[in-house]
N, C-alpha and C positions, 0 to 999 in steps of 0.2 A: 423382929429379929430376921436377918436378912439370912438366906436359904442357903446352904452348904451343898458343894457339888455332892456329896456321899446322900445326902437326903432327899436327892434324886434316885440314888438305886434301889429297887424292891430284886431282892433276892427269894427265890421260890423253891422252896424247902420241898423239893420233886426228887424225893430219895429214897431206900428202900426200908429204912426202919426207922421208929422213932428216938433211939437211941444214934442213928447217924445226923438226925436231924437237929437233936440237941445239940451233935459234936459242930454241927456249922453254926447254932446260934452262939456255941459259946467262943467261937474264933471269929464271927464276923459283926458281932453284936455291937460294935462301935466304930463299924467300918462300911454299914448299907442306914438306909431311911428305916427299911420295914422287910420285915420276912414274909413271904406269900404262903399261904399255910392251902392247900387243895384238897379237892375231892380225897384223894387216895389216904394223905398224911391224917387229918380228921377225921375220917372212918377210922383208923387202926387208933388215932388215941382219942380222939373227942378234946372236950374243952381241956384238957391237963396239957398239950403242947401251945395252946393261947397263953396260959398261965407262966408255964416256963419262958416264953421269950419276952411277956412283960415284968416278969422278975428278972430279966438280963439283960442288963444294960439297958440300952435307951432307943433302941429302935422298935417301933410300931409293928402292928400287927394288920394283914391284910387276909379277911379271911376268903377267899377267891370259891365260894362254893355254887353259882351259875344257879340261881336257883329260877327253877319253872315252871311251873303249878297252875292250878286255880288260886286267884285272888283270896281267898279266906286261907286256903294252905300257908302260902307267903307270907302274906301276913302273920300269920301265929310264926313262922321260922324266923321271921326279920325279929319279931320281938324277944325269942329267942337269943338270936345274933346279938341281939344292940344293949344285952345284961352279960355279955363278955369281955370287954372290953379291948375292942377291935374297933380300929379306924374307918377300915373302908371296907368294903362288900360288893358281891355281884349279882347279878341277876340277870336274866337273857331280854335284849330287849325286843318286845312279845308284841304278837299280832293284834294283844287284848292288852291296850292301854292302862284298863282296870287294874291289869295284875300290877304292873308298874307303880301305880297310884296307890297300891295296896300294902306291897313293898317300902312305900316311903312311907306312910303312917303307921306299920308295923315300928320302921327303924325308928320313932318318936324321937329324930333329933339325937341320937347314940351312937348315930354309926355312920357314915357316909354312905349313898346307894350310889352303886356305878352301874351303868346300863354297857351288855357286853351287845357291841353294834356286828360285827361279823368276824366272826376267829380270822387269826393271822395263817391260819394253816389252810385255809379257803381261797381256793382261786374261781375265775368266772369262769373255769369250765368245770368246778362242782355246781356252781349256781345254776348253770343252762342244765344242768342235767338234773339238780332238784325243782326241774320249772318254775323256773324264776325267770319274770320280765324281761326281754333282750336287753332295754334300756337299763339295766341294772346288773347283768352278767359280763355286758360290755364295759361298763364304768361302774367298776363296785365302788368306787367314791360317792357316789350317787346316793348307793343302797347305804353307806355308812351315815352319810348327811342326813336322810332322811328317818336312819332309826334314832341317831343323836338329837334329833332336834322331837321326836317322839319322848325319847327321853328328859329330854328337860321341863317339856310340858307337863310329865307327869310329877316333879318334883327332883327327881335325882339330881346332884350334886355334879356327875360325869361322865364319862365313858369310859369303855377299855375299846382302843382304834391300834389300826396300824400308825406308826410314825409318816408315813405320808399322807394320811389324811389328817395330822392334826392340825397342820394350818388353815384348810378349810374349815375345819369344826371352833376353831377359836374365832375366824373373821366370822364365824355366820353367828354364835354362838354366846360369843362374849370371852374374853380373857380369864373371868373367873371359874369357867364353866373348866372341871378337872379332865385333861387325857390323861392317862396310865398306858404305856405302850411297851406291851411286848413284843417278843421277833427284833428284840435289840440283838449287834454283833458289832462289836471293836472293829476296829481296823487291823487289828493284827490277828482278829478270829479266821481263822477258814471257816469257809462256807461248806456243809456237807449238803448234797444231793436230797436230801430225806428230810432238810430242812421247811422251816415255816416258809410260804410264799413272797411274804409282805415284810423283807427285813430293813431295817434300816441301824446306823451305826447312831451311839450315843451322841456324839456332834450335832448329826443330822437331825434326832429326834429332837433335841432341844433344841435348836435354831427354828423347828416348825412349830413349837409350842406346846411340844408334851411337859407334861409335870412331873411323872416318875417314868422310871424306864423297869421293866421286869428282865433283868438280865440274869440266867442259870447258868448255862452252858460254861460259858468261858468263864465264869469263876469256880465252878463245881470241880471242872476236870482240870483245872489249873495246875501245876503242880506245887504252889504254894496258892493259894484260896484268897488269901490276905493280900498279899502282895498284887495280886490279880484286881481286887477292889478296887484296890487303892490306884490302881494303874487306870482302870475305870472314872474313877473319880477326876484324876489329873486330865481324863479327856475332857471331861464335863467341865473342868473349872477353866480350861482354855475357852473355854465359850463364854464364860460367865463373866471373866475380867475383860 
């Protein structure tokens, strides 16, 4: 079945209650791919908001929890994770390949493991200042190639990148290999100052070979939610025809 511009959007349920969270799955539950459920929203309700958006309607579940542990931790939370029935997952991709490795045999084939290679909120003047390699503070392209392709060895499925590094990670990587790219922004978003570093416009990420885009922002504060998606959407499927 050939891919739908809306099944490219992962909407990221980054709101203040879980009764606001429901209100966006039940207005956009046919109008994104997958809702991103995070640290903050799964603290306050645990598995019962996984539950509610796969009783609604038909878009997937992306449980974004970054997990970082010792190898035998992960493991026991991936197996956790992959008896809820959630698409895709994260995990930071770690110094210790092990954990990685531990990660995907936890998720036994239940879940997708995505390796998160360097947040979009990181510029290479945090990097030079958390002592990290010049070669790699200067061209964090570098540093994301190098944890992505860490990541595949250990079994994961993809990464979560900036949209400009995903045409490097797909030539070096293989086209199957999944990007998930947030720090997405319309063309008709402004840009606020306080913003992710590494942004790029849904066009742009699909044209370099991302596979989902996590777009909040500009549909959250939209003043119709819906309407905003779907306007989303029409960008994406200019690129796809």
């Amino acid at each position: 079945m050939k891919k739908k511009a809306k099944d490219y959007i992962i909407f990221p349920l980054d709101v203040a209650s879980v009764e606001e969270a429901k209100g966006f799955v039940d207005l956009l539950s046919e109008d994104v791919g997958m809702f991103k459920i995070g640290l903050e929203l799964f603290i306050r309700s645990g598995p019962e908001i996984v539950k509610f958006v796969n009783q609604t309607g038909t878009a997937k579940v992306f449980l974004d929890l970054k997990l970082h542990d010792i190898p035998a931790t992960v493991k026991g939370a991936m197996a956790c994770i992959g008896r809820l029935d959630v698409a895709l997952t994260t995990i930071h991709c770690s110094e210790n390949p092990e954990m990685m490795e531990a990660a995907v045999i936890g998720a036994a084939d239940r879940v997708g493991v995505l390796g998160v290679t360097v947040l979009t909120s990181v510029s290479g003047e945090h990097l030079k200042n958390a002592g990290m390699e010049k070669s790699f503070y200067l061209n964090i392209q570098d540093l994301v190639l190098k944890r992505a392709a860490s990541a595949k060895r250990a079994g994961c499925c993809g990464v979560v990148c900036s949209g400009q590094e995903a045409s490097v990670i797909k030539s070096a990587l293989g086209k199957s290999f999944t990007v998930v790219t947030p720090g997405i922004r319309p063309l008709w978003e402004a840009v606020s100052a306080n913003d992710q570093k590494r942004i790029t416009t849904p066009s742009q990420a699909v044209k370099m070979g991302s596979d989902y885009l996590v777009i909040g922002r500009p549909i959250r504060n939209a003043k119709d939610p819906k309407a905003a998606s779907k306007r989303v959407a029409e960008e994406i499927e200019g690129i796809l025809t």
